[in-house]
C-alpha positions in Angstrom: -4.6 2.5 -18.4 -2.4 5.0 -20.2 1.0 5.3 -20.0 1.8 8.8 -18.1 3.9 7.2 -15.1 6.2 5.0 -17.6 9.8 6.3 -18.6 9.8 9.8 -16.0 11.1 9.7 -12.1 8.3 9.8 -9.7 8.1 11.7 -6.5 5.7 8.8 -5.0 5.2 11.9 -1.9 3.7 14.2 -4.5 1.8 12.3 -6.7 -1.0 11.6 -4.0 -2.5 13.9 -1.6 -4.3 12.6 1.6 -7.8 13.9 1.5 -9.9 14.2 4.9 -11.1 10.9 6.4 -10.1 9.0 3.2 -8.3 6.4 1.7 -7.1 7.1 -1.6 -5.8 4.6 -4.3 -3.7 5.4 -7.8 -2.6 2.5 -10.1 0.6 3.3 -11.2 0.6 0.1 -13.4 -1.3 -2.5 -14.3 -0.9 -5.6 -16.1 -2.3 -9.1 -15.8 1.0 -10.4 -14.1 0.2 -7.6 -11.2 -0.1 -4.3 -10.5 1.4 -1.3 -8.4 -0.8 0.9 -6.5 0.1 4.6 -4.9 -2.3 4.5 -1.1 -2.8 7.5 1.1 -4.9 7.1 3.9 -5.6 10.0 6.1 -5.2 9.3 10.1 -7.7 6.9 11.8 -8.3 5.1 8.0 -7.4 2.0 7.1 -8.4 -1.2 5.0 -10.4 -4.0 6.7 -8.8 -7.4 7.3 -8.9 -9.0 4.3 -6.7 -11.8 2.4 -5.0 -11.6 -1.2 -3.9 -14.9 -3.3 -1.0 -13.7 -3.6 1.7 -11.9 -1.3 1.8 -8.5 -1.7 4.9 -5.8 -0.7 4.4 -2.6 0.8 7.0 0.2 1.2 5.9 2.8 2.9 6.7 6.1 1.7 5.9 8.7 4.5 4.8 9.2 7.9 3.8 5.6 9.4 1.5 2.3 8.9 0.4 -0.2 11.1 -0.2 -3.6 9.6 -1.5 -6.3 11.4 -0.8 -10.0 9.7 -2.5 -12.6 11.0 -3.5 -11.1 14.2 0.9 -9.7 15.2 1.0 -5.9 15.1 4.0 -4.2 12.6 4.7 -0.6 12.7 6.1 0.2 9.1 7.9 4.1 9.3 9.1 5.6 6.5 11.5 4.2 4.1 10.9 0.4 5.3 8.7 -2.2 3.8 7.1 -5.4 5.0 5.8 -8.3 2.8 1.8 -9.3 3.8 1.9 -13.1 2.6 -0.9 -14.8 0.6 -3.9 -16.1 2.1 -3.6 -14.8 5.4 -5.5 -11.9 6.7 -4.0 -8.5 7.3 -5.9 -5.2 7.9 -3.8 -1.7 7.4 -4.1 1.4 9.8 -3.6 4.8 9.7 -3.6 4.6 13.6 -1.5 7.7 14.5 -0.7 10.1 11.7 -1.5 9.9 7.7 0.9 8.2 5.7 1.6 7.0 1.9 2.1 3.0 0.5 3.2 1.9 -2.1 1.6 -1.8 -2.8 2.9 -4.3 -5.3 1.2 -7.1 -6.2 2.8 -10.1 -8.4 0.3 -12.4 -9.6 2.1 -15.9 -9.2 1.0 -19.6 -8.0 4.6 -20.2 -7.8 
């Protein structure tokens, strides 16, 4: 991984582009204590329930994400975050328009 996002501002809106009928993912960092991840998924995309050891936080960063944890609808808008918790399944929507995550993951047991 190379180290062109470290030290500089980032515009997280411009530094991924929705592509038709696509989810897009950009590591922004990685290391093995976690890693953050840039998402844009175009509308009617989304990630399949799944679970993560670990909890993960999501801010979104434009337009709007629905996230359902453990079977409870959230609508995430712009500027808020929610935090999906480990080891228990959550699926992410673009349901009504395109929008941008940001997702950090902490690799802890603690």
């Amino acid at each position: 991984m190379s180290d062109e996002y470290k030290g500089r501002a980032l515009d997280l809106k411009k530094e991924i582009s929705y592509a038709d009928g696509a989810v897009i993912s950009k590591i922004l960092l990685k290391k093995e204590t976690g890693n953050i991840t840039l998402f844009s998924f175009d509308k009617g995309q989304g990630l399949s329930e799944h679970t993560a050891p670990f909890d993960a936080v999501v801010q979104v960063v434009e337009g709007e994400g629905a996230f359902i944890i453990d079977g409870t609808l959230h609508t995430v808008k712009e500027g808020e975050m929610i935090i999906m918790p480990a080891n228990i399944p959550h699926d992410v929507q673009a349901a009504e328009q395109p929008f941008k995550m940001l997702l950090t993951m902490i690799r802890s047991e603690k």
